[in-house]
ZAMARGU-4260 file (C-alpha; in steps of 0.2 Angstrom, whole numbers, plus 5000, padded with zeros to 4 digits):
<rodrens>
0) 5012/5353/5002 | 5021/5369/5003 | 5014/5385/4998 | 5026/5385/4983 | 5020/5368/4976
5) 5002/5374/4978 | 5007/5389/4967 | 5016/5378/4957 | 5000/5369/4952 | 4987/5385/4951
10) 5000/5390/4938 | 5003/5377/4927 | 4983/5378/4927 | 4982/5393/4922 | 4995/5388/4912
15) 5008/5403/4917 | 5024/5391/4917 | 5034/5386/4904 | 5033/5369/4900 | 5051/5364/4906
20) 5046/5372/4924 | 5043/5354/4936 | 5040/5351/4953 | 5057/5348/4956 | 5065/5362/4948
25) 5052/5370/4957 | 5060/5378/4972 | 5077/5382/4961 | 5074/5385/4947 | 5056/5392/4946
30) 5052/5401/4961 | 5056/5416/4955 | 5045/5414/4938 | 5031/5411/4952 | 5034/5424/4961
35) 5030/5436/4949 | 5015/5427/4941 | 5007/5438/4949 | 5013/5455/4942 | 5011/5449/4924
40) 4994/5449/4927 | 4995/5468/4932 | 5011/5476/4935 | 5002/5487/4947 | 4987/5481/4957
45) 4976/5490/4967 | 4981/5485/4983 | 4994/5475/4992 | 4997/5467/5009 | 5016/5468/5012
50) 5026/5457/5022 | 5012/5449/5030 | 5013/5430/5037 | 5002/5420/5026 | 4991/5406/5030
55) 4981/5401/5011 | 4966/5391/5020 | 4977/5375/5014 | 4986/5363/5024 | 5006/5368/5016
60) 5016/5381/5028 | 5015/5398/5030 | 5025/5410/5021 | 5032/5426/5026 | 5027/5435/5009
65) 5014/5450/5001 | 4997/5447/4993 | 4991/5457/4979 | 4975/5461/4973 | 4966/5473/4958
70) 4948/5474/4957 | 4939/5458/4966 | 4954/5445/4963 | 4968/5442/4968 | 4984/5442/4956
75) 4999/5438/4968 | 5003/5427/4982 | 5023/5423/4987 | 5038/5433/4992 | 5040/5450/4993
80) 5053/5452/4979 | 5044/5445/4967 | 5027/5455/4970 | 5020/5467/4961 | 5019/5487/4964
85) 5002/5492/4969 | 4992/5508/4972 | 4988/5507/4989 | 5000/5497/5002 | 4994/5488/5019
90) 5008/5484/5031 | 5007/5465/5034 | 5022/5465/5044 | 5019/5455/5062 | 5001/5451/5058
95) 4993/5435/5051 | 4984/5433/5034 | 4972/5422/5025 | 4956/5419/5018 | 4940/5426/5025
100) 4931/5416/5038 | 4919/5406/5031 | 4904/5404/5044 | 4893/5389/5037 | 4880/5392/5050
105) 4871/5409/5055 | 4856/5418/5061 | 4860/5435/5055 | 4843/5441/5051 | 4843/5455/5064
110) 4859/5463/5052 | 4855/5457/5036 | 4840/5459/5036 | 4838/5475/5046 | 4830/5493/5036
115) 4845/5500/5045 | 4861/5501/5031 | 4874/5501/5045 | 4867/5483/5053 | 4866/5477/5036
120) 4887/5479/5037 | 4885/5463/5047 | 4897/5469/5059 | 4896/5455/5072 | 4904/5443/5056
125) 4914/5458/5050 | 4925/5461/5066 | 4928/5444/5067 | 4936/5442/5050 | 4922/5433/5042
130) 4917/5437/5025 | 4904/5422/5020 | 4891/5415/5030 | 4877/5404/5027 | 4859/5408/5027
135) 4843/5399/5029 | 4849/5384/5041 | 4840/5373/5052 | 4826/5372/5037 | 4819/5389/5038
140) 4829/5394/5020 | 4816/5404/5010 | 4811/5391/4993 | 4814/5408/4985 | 4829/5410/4985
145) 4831/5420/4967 | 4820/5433/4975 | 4830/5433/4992 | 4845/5434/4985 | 4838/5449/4971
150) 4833/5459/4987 | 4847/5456/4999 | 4861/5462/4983 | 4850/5477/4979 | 4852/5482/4998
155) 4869/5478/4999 | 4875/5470/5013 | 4892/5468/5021 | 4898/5451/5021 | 4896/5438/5006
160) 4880/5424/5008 | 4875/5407/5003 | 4858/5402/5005 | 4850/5384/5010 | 4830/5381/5002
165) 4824/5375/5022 | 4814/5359/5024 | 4805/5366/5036 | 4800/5381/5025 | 4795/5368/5013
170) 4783/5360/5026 | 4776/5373/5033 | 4771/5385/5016 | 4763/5367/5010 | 4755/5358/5029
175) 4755/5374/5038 | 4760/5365/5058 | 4752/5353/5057 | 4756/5336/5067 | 4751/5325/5051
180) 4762/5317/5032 | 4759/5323/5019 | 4746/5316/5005 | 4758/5312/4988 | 4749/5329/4978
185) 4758/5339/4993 | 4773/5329/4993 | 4776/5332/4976 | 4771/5350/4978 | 4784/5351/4993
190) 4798/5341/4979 | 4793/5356/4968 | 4799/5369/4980 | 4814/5361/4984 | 4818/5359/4966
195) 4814/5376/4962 | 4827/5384/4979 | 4841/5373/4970 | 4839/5380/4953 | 4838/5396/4960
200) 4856/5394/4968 | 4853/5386/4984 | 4869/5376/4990 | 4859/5363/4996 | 4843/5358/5008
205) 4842/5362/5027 | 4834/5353/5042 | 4828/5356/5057 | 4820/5341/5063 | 4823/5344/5082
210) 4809/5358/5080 | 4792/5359/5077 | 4783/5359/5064 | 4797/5349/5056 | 4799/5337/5069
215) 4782/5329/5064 | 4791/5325/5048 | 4793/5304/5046 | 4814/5299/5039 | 4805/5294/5020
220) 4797/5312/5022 | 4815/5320/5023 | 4822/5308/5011 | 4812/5312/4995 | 4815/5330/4997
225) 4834/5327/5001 | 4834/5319/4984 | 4829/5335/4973 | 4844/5345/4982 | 4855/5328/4977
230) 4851/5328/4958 | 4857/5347/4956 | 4871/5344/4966 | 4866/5351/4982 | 4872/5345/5001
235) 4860/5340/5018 | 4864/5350/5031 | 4855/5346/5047 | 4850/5351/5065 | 4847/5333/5067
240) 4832/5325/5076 | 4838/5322/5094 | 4855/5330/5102 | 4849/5323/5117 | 4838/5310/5125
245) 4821/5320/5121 | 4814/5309/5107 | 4824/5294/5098 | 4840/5297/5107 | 4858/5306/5100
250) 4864/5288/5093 | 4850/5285/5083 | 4848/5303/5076 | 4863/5303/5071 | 4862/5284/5061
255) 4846/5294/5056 | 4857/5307/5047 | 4866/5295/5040 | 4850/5284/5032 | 4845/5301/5023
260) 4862/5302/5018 | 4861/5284/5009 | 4844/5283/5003 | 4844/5302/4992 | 4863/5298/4987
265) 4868/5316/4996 | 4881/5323/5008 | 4877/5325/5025 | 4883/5339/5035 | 4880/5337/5054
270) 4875/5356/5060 | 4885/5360/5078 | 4889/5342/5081 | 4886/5340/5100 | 4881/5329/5115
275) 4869/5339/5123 | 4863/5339/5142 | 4868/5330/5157 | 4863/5311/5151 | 4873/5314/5136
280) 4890/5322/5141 | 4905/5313/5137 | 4895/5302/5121 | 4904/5310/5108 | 4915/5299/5104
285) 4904/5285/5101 | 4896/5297/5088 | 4912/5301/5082 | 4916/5281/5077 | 4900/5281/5069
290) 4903/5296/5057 | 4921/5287/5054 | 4913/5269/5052 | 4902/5279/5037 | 4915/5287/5029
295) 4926/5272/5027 | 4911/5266/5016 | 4914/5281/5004 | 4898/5290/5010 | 4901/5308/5010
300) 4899/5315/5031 | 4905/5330/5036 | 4901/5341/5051 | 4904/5361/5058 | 4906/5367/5077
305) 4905/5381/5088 | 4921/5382/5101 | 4904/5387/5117 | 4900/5373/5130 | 4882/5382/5130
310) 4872/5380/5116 | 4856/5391/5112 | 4837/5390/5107 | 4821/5396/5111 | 4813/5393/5129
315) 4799/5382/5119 | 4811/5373/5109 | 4822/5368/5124 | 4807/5362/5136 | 4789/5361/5127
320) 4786/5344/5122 | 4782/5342/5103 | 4764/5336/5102 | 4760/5350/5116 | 4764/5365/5099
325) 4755/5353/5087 | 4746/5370/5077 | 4759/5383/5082 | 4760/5395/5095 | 4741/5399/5097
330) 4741/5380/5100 | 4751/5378/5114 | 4743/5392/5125 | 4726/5383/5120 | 4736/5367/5130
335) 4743/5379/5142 | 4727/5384/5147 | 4716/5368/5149 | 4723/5359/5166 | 4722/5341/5161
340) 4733/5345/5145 | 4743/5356/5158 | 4745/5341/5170 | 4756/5332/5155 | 4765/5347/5150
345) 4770/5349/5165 | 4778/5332/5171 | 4786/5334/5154 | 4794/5350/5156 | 4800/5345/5171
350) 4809/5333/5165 | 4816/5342/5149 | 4821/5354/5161 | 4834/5341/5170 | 4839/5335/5153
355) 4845/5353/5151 | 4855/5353/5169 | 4840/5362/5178 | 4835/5379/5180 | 4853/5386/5186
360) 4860/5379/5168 | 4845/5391/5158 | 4852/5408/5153 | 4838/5420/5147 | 4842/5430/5133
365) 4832/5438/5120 | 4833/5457/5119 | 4824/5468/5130 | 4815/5460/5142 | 4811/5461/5160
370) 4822/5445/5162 | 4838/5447/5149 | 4853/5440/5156 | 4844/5431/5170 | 4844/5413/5175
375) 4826/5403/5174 | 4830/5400/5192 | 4832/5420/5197 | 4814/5422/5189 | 4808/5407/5198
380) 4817/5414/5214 | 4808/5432/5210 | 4791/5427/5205 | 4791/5414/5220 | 4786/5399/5209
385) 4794/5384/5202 | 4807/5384/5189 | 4794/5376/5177 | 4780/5390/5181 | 4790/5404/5177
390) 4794/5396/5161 | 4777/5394/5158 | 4775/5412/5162 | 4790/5418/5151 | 4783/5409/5137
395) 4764/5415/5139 | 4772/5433/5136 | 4781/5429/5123 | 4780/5418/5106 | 4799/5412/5106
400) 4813/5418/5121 | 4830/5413/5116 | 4841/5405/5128 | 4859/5401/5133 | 4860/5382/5139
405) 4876/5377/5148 | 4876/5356/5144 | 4892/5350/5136 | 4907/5347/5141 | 4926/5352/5137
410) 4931/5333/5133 | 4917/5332/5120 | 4920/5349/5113 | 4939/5345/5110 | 4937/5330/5103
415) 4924/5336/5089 | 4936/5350/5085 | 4950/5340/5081 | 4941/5329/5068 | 4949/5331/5050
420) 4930/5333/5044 | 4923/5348/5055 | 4924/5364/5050 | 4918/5380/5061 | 4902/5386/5062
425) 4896/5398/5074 | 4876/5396/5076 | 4877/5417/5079 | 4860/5418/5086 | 4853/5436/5095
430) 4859/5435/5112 | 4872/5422/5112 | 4892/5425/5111 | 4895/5415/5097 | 4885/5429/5087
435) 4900/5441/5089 | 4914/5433/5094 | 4913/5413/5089 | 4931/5415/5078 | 4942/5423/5090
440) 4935/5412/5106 | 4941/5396/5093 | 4959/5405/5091 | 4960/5413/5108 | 4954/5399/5120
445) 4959/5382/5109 | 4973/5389/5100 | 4982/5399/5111 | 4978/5394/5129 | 4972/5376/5127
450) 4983/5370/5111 | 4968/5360/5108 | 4974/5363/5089 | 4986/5373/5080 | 4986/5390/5071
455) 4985/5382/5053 | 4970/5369/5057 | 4959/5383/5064 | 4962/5396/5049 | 4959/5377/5036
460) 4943/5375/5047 | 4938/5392/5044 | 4941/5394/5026 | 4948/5381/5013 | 4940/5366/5021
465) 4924/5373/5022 | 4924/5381/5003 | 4930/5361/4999 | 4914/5354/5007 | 4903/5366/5001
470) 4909/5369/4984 | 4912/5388/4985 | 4919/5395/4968 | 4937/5400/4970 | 4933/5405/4990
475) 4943/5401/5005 | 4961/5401/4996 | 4971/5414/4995 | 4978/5409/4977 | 4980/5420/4959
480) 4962/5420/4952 | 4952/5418/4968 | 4940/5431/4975 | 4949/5444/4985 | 4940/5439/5001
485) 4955/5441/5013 | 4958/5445/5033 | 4972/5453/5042 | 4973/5450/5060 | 4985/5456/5074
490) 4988/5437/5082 | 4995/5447/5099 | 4976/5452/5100 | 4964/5444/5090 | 4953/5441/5105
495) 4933/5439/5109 | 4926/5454/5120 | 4907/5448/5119 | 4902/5434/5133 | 4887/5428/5141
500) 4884/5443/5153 | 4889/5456/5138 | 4885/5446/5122 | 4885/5459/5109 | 4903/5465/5112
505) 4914/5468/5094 | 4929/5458/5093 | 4945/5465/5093 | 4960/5461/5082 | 4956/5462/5064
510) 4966/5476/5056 | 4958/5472/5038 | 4946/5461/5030 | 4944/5464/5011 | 4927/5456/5003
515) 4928/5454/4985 | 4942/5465/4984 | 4934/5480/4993 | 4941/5485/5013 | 4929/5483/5024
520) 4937/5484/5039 | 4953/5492/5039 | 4963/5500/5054 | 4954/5487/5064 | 4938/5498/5061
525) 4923/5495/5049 | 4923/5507/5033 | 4905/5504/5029 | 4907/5497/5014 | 4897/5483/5009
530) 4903/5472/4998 | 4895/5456/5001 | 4889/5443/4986 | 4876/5432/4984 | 4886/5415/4982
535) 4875/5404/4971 | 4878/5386/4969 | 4876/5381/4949 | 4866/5364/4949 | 4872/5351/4934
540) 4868/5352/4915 | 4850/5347/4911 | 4843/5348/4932 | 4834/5364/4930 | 4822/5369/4918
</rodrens>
């Protein structure tokens, strides 16, 4: 589709053509009616981006035109000689502009989150180009979501959210950590919560059944939650069981995924799709064909990425085995400190350990500590023990050390990226690249120097296709009537600074980003404005009380 059809169809629905205006007359007869569709909704918006190459988030071409926006819409997209005047003008001229980035998978609660206004800008995202991300992923989205969303607006913020109510949340606020099902009182109790997050404007429920305590949680468990978040309209999103070989193996997480999917009649969204660790690498095309083999059946699978062949977690997470922080952290140095419980733990982080790629492959990096931005195997040089020991040692100091793991593989990476389904998600975690700079590694490294996929692909899976999946109201398009949410960025330069060794490094490129109209960056610097929105999802007519 070109970028003239698309506005040929935003305007008939908006019903700013006249009724002899068609398809074919289109580029003839009517272009120039389009083009000023725009102005006569203002004949002078607030702000223009002139001459500009733009991209809409859509799959038609790119057009060499001007945007125009007043107040927190956008009123104009086409040629320049048709475009509206406007009060103030951003040169667009050599750079490349589109939607805001969409990041459906974040931890920014260090920014968002912070009593420090400037850090609630959210500048990692902001410098990146990003003006939506996702919150409350993995199942740790707060079944309060009304509340959070109350708090986090009245503190302003500086990029647009949308909130998942978290399984794991669920779980833990109703059987605290505890290795055990739930009795049917709790299980409807836990149904209640769920209900209530997706009334409340949740986009949908979150999993993390890789981790503890929601690991303990049985398939029928996750389903009869899943289902309150289907009947108002909501999505699953996962951090499925098993990445790896730790528990019931990548394959049969994954046809996991796919059985909740089926049974509570809801979407399923694979969070950072992978094969992780050294017996995995070079299995993702078998998942692949599995995820094809589901949606030729009609059931709804899609899937989001970060462009990083190490992934991240916490120390625990990555090595502790599961019945070994059966009651929380207390728990487990309970176990760590009785030696027959120690004996098992040990054997078994052992082997987790060469499921990662050993000790060299462990990249500590949480904040401020003796070891940030040393490998497992220097502490285990330093301290004179085994890789194992130091771990131990690492996690007896601390509840949850975050980690860089280097376990996948170009070949997989490439091949999940170039699925017409995936979408890009960082995963921005404290201390991991992807935090700051997940979008311009995808544009710099797979775009520009490997070609994996082209310019237009990239910008869809940052913006349109992800709005598409997750039902984002007139976001990720740059049409007349959509949310100004809008990036400008130099395509000489766009370019990630942060990487493993210095991870909290600003990108560089982004000469604007408008969030709901308002500039947030511009002149390639942040303007401390913060505009962000709480993005609410609206369940169905008669799901909600």
């Amino acid at each position: 589709m070109t970028l003239l059809a698309a506005l040929f169809q935003d305007a008939v629905r908006l019903r700013r053509l006249p009724m002899k205006c068609t398809p074919a007359l289109l580029a003839a007869v009517c272009a120039g009616f389009i083009a000023n569709a725009g102005a006569a909704v203002a004949q002078t918006a607030d702000l223009a981006i002139r001459g500009g190459t733009i991209y809409t988030g859509g799959d038609e071409a790119p057009l060499v035109g001007d945007i125009a926006v007043t107040a927190d819409k956008i009123v104009y997209v086409g040629p320049s000689a048709g475009a509206p005047a406007a009060t103030a003008n951003i040169a667009g001229q050599g750079m490349i502009v589109a939607p805001g980035f969409i990041d459906v998978h974040t931890h920014p609660e260090s920014f968002i989150r912070s009593p420090d206004a400037a850090k609630r800008l959210n500048a990692p995202w902001q410098m990146q180009g990003v003006s939506t991300i996702f919150i409350g992923v993995d199942g740790r989205g707060d079944p309060a979501v009304a509340a959070d969303h109350a708090r986090l607006e009245a503190e302003k913020i500086g990029t647009n959210i949308a909130s998942y109510v978290g399984f794991g949340a669920v779980r833990e606020a109703v059987l605290g950590h505890n290795a055990r099902a739930p009795t049917p009182p709790e299980l409807e109790r836990m149904k209640e919560l769920v209900a209530k997050g997706m009334c409340e404007g949740a986009i949908g429920l979150s999993a993390g059944l890789f981790y503890a305590p929601q690991s303990f949680a049985k398939t029928d468990e996750v389903v009869a939650l899943a289902r309150e978040a289907a009947r108002r309209g909501g999505i699953y999103d996962t951090h499925q069981r098993d990445e790896s070989s730790y528990s019931i193996g990548l394959m049969n997480s994954a046809r996991e995924v796919l059985q909740i999917g089926r049974e509570a009649e809801i979407p399923v969204h694979f969070a950072h799709l992978k094969a992780l660790g050294v017996d995995l690498q070079g299995q993702v095309p078998d998942v692949i064909r599995l995820i094809e083999a589901a949606r030729a059946t009609g059931q709804r699978v899609t899937a989001d990425q970060y462009p990083w062949l190490a992934s991240s977690t916490s120390l625990d997470a990555a090595l502790v085995p599961r019945w070994a922080v059966d009651g929380g952290y207390p728990a487990m140095i309970q176990r760590f400190d009785d030696p027959a419980a120690m004996v098992r733990i040990r054997v078994e982080m052992i082997e987790n350990l060469r499921r990662r790629g050993g000790a060299e492959s462990i990249l500590l990096t949480s904040v401020e500590r003796p070891w940030t931005g040393k490998r497992l195997s220097e502490m285990a040089e330093t301290w004179k023990v085994e890789p194992v020991d130091a771990a131990v040692r690492i996690l007896r100091a601390n509840v949850r050390d975050s980690i860089a793991s280097f376990n996948m593989i170009d070949s997989d990476v490439d091949l999940v990226m170039k699925q017409p389904w995936v979408v890009t998600g960082s995963d921005g975690t404290d201390g991991h690249p992807r935090q700051y700079a997940t979008f311009p590694q995808k544009y710099a490294v797979y775009v520009q120097e490997r070609h994996v996929i082209d310019l237009k692909t990239f910008i869809r899976q940052s913006t349109g296709l992800s709005a598409d999946i997750f039902k984002l109201d007139r976001r990720g398009y740059l049409r007349p009537g959509y949310f100004a949410d809008v990036v400008v960025f130099d395509p000489a330069r766009y370019a990630p600074r942060a990487d493993y060794v210095r991870p909290r490094e600003l990108s560089v490129g982004v000469q604007t980003l408008l969030v709901n109209g308002a500039a947030s960056v511009l002149d390639g610097k942040l303007t401390a404005v913060a505009a962000g929105r709480a993005l609410k999802h609206t369940p169905p007519a008669g799901t909600c009380p």
